[in-house]
N, C-alpha and C positions, 0 to 999 in steps of 0.2 A: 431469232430473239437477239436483241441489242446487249451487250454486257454491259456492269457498269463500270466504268473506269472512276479515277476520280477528278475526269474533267466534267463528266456530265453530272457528277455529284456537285463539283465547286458552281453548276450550272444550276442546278437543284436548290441551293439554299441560299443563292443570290438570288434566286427568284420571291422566295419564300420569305425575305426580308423584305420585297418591297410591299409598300404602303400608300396609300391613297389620301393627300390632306383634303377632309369638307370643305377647307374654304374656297377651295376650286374649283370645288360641283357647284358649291353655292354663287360664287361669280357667275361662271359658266348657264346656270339655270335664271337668273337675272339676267342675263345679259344676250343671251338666243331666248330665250321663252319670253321672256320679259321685255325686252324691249324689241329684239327683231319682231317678234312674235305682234305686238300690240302693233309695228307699222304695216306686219301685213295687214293684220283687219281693218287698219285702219282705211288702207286703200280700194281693198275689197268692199267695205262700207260705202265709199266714194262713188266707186263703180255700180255697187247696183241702185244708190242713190240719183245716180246718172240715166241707166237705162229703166228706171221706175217711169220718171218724168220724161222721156222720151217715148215710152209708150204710153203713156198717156195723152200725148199732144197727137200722137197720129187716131186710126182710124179705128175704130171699137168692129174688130175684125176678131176671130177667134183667137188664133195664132200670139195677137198682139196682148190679149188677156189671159193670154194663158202663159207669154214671155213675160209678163208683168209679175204675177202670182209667181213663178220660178225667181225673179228678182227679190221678190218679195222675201219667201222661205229663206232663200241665200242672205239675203240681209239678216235675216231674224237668227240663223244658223253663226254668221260672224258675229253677232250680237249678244249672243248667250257665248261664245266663245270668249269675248273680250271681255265677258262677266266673271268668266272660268278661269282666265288667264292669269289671275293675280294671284289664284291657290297654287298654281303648279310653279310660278315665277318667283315668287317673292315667299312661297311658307315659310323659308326658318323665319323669316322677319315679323310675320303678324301672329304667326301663334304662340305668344310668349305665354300668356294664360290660358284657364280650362276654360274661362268663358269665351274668350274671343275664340280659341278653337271651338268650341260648340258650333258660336254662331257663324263662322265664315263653314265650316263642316255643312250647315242646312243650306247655305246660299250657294257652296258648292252643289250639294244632290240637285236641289233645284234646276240651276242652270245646268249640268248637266243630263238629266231628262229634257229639258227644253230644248238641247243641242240636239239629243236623239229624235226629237218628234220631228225639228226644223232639216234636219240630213234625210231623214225618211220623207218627210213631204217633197224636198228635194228632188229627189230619185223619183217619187211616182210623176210629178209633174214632169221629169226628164222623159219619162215612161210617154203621160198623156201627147207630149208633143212630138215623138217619135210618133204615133200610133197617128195622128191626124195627119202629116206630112206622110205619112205612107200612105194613106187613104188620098191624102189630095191627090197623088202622083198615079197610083194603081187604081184608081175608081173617082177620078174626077165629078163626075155624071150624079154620082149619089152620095158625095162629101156633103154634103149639104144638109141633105136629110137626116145620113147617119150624126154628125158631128154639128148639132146646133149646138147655138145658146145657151138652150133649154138645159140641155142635156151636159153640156161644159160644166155648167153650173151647178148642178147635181152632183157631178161627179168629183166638182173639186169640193164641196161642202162633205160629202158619205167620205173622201178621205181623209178629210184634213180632222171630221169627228173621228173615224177608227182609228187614226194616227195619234190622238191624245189618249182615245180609251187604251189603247196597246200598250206606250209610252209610260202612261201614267201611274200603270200598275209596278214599275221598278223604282218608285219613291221609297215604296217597304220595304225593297230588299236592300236598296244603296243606304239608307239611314236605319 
């Protein structure tokens, strides 16, 4: 056990005085959140506005619509972000009343469900395109049959519904 002398006490209540001013979180939170914050999505928007329309122009190949639809979610994911982004940046600034807190509060919950459905679509499509590049590579012969169209198609539709049914149900808890 440490004794205490009284340097670790003069150590003690110099600690205990210090203080923290808001207006530096509040800098700090405009100024990373708020502005670094908006130029990443805004780049990230760029980007998959970029490879949207580049798989588009080539060839309606599985792979190339299912790198599409991954674009796609990632867009719609920085998009409800950049929705989101002005509550976590800028709140002491807009909620100066009950009513605007209310209503940036429902536009928060909102876009945030929407982030969770658009990050989980994400990940399964991450999932689908894993699973067909391993089939192309270890079963060349019967990619074809297993991983149509048909079936692409299906699968991303039965996700992308039980990703909003899932999703959707955290509107009651968040509000």
């Amino acid at each position: 056990m440490a004794e205490t002398t009284e340097e670790n006490i003069g150590l003690l209540t110099t600690a205990s005085q210090f203080t923290v001013s808001t207006a530096h979180c509040a800098r700090y939170r405009l100024v990373v959140i708020g502005i670094i914050g908006s130029l990443v999505i805004l780049l990230g928007l760029v980007g998959n506005l970029l490879t949207i329309a580049i798989m588009t122009k080539g060839k309606d190949i599985i792979i190339n619509r299912l790198l599409m639809c991954l674009a796609i979610a990632d867009g719609l994911l920085l998009a409800f972000t950049g929705l989101n982004l002005p509550f976590r940046g800028f709140e002491p600034y807009i909620t100066t009343t009950k009513m605007s807190s209310c209503y940036f509060g429902l536009i928060e919950a909102i876009s945030t469900i929407c982030m969770w459905i658009a990050n989980q679509t994400s990940t399964w499509f991450i999932l689908i395109i894993t699973w067909q590049r391993y089939l192309s590579i270890c079963i060349p012969l019967k990619v074809k049959s297993l991983c149509s169209k048909k079936r692409v198609n299906i699968f991303i539709a039965v996700m992308v519904v039980f990703n909003i049914a899932e999703y959707s149900l955290n509107f009651f808890r968040i509000t």
